[in-house]
Structure formats: C-alpha cells, structure tokens
C-alpha positions in Angstrom: 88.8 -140.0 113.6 92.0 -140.6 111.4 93.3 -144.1 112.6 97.5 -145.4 111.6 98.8 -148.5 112.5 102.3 -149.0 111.5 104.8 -151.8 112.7 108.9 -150.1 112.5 111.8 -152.7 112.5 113.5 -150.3 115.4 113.3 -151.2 119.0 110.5 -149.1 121.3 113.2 -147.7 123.1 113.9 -145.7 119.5 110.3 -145.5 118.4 109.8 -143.8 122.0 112.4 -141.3 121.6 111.5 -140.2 118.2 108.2 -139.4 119.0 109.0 -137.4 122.5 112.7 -136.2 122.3 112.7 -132.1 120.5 115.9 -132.7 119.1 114.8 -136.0 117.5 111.8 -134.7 116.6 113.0 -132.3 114.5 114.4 -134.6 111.8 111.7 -136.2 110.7 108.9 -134.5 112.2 108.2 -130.8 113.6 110.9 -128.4 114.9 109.0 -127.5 118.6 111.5 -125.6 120.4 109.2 -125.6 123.7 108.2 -129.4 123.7 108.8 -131.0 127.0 108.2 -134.8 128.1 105.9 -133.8 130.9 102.2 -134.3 131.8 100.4 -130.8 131.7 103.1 -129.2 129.6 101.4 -126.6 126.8 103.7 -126.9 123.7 103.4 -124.8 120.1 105.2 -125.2 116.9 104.0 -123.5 113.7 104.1 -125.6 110.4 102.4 -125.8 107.0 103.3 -126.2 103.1 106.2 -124.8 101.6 104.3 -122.5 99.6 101.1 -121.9 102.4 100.4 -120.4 105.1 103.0 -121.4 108.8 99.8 -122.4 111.3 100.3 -121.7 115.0 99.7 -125.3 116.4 98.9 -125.1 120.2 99.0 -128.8 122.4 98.7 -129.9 125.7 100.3 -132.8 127.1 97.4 -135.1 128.4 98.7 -138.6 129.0 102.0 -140.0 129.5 103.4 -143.4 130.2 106.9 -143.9 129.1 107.1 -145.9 126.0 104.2 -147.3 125.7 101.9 -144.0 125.2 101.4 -140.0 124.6 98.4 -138.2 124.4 97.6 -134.1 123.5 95.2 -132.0 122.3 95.8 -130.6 119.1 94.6 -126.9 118.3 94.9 -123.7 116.6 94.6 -120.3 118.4 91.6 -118.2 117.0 90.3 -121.3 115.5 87.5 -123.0 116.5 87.8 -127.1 117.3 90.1 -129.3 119.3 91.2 -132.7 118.5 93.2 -135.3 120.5 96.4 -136.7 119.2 97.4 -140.2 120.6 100.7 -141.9 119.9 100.7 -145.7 121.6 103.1 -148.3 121.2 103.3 -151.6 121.4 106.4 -154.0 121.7 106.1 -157.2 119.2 109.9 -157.8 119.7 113.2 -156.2 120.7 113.7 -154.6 116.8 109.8 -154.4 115.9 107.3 -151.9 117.7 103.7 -151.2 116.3 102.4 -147.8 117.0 98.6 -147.0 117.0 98.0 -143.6 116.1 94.7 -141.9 116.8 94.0 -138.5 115.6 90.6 -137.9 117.1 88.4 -134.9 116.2 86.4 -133.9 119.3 85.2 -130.5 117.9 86.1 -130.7 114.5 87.5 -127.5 112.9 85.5 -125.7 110.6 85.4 -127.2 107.1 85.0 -123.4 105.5 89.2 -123.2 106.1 90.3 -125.7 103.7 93.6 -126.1 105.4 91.4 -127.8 108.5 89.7 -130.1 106.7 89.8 -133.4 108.2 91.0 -134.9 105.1 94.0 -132.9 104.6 94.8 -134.1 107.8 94.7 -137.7 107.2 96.7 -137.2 104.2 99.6 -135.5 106.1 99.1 -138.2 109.0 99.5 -140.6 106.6 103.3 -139.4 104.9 104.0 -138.4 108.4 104.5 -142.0 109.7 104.0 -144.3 106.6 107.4 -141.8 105.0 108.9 -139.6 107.4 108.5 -142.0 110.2 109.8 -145.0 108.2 112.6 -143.8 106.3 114.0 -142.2 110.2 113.6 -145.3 112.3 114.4 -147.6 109.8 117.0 -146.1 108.1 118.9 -143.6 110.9 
C-alpha cells in the first residue's frame, strides 16, 4: 500500500474541489473528460510519460462523503490487478486541511509490465501531491 499524508495551507472547501471537480482536475492532475462526483459512476482517463506509452485508466466511484472523503478502484483494461484509491480529508483549520491518501493494492498488477510496478506508482503518487498538489492549492 502506498501511504501520503500531506497538510495544504488552502481551506477543505478548495482541497475538496480540486480533487473531485474535472475542470479543476485538469490543471494539476488528469484531464478525465467523463469524471462525475457520483457514487457508482465508472470514469477513464488515459495518461503516462511524455515519451511512454498513454494507459487506459478505468475507476469506479466507491465512496463518497462530501469533503471529507473519495474512494475508487483503480484499473487497467486487459490488465490483470485492481487497486483502491482513497483521497480523505481532514480539516485542522479554516486555511489548513490534511489529506490521507491511500493507494491500496488489492490484486497487485503484474510486476513483468514495468510500468505497473508498485514502485513506479509511489513515485508518481508522491510528485502528484507533494508538487502538483502543492504548487495548485497553494499557489492558485
């Protein structure tokens, strides 16, 4: 399981909607033209390195309770594993909020496609929100 615990000077209300609104998504994070804020909802984005390979991501919205968490799986079609992606947030005061990310790996994916191995993952995890995260909230 990858594990991040960051605390943002930005209000939750702000942490919140960068992690669950598309359009705000989109500048700092992943450009997912079919994510929607709803329990259930199947969502896909495809990503990867500049110069590698654009992965089909496939996710499923499992948990949702506004601003304080957001839960989904975390797979790729014709790939074998599935992994659980939890964003939660906790309120220290009105311009800090912590978030406790969990990237859990219930079936891991197979370690013979390099691009799935769980430590590539934590190392994108960790410029996701300790950079990209950061520099939005903090500096938007």
């Amino acid at each position: 399981m990858i594990q991040i615990e960051k605390q943002f000077h930005a209000p939750i209300a702000k942490v919140w909607d960068a992690i669950t609104n598309k359009d705000t998504m989109k500048k700092w994070y992943f450009d997912i033209d079919d994510f929607e804020l709803k329990l259930g909802h199947s969502f896909n984005f495809w990503a990867g390195p500049p110069e590698g390979k654009e992965w089909h991501h496939q996710c499923i919205i499992l948990e949702l309770i506004p601003e304080k968490k957001l839960s989904h799986s975390w797979t790729y079609p014709g790939y074998d594993g599935e992994t659980l992606v939890s964003w939660e947030l906790i309120h220290i005061s009105e311009d800090i909020t912590q978030i406790k990310f969990r990237h859990e790996f219930i079936k891991p994916f197979s370690d013979e496609v390099e691009e799935l191995r769980q430590e590539n993952f934590q190392e994108g995890w960790t410029y996701i929100i300790n950079i990209g995260l950061k520099e939005f909230l903090e500096n938007e």
